[in-house]
N, C-alpha and C positions, 0 to 999 in steps of 0.2 A: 536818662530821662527819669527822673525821680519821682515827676507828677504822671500819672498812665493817661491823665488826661491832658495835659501839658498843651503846648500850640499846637494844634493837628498839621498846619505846615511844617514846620521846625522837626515835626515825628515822621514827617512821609520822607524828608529829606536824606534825613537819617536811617531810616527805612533803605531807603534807594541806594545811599553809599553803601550799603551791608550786601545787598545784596551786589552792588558792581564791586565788592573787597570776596566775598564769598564765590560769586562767579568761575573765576579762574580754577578754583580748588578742586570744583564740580567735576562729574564724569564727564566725558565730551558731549555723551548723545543726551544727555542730562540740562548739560550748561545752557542751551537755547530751549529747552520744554518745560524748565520750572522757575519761577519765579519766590524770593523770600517776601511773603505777605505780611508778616508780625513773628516779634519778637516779645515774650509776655516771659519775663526772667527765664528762667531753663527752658522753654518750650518756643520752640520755632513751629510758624507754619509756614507751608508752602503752598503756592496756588500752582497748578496744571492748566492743561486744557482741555485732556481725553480721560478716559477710565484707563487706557493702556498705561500713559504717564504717568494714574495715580498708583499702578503697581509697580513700574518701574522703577518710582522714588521710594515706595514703602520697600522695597529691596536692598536699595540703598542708602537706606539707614543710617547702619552704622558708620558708612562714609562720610555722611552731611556732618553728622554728629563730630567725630574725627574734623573735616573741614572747618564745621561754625566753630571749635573750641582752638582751631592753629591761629584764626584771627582774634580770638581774644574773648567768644562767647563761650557762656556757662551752659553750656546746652545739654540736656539729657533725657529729652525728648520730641519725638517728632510729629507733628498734624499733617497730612497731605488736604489738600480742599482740590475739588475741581471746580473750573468754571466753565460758561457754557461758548463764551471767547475768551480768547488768550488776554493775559493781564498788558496794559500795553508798556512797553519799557523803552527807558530812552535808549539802551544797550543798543536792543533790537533794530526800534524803528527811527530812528532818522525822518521826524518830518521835514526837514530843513532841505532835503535831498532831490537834484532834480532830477526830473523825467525826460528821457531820449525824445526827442521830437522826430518825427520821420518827414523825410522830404516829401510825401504826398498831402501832410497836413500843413507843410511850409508853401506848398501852394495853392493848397483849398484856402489861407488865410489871407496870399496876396490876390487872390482872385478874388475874395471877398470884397477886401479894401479898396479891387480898383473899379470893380460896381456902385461901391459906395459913393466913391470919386466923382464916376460919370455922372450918377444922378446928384451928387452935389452941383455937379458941374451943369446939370440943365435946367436946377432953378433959377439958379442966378442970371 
């Protein structure tokens, strides 16, 4: 990205592969509690979601730093940021993902319809 101000789509994209390319490299209890928020040349930050998280990664350090540079960044320092919700990621969340329906709501819905039915049925 040669412009810092560049397409803010085009930069969150890029953004998002770094961080699903860095992922992997992560400590395990690590890899689902931090997120990469900006890359500003040498200096990564990361977003958390707790204060525990944010000492966890500042521990972790020199590991990110190690990890950000096997994929190809020039990294040689680190920002942790907390937020007050987690950053939301496509990694993580799946909104595309369905939801288990239980069979007591499969029939609160055809007992609905067939009310519906009836009084369709007794205006006509």
């Amino acid at each position: 990205m040669a412009d810092k101000a560049g397409n803010p789509l085009r930069r969150a994209l890029w953004l998002d592969a770094l961080d699903r390319q860095l992922r992997p490299h992560l400590p395990p209890a690590l890899a689902n509690r931090c997120r990469l928020a900006n890359v500003d040349g040498e200096h990564l930050v990361f977003l958390v979601e707790s204060p525990v998280w944010h000492a966890k990664v500042r521990l972790a350090e020199n590991q990110l730093l190690d990890s950000a540079r096997s994929i190809g960044l020039k990294a040689t320092r680190v920002t942790v940021k907390t937020a007050t919700a987690p950053a939301p990621s496509p990694v993580r969340n799946d909104q595309r993902s369905t939801h288990a329906v239980t069979a007591a709501t499969h029939k609160g819905l055809r007992d609905a319809l067939a009310c519906l039915a009836d009084v369709k049925g007794t205006r006509s």
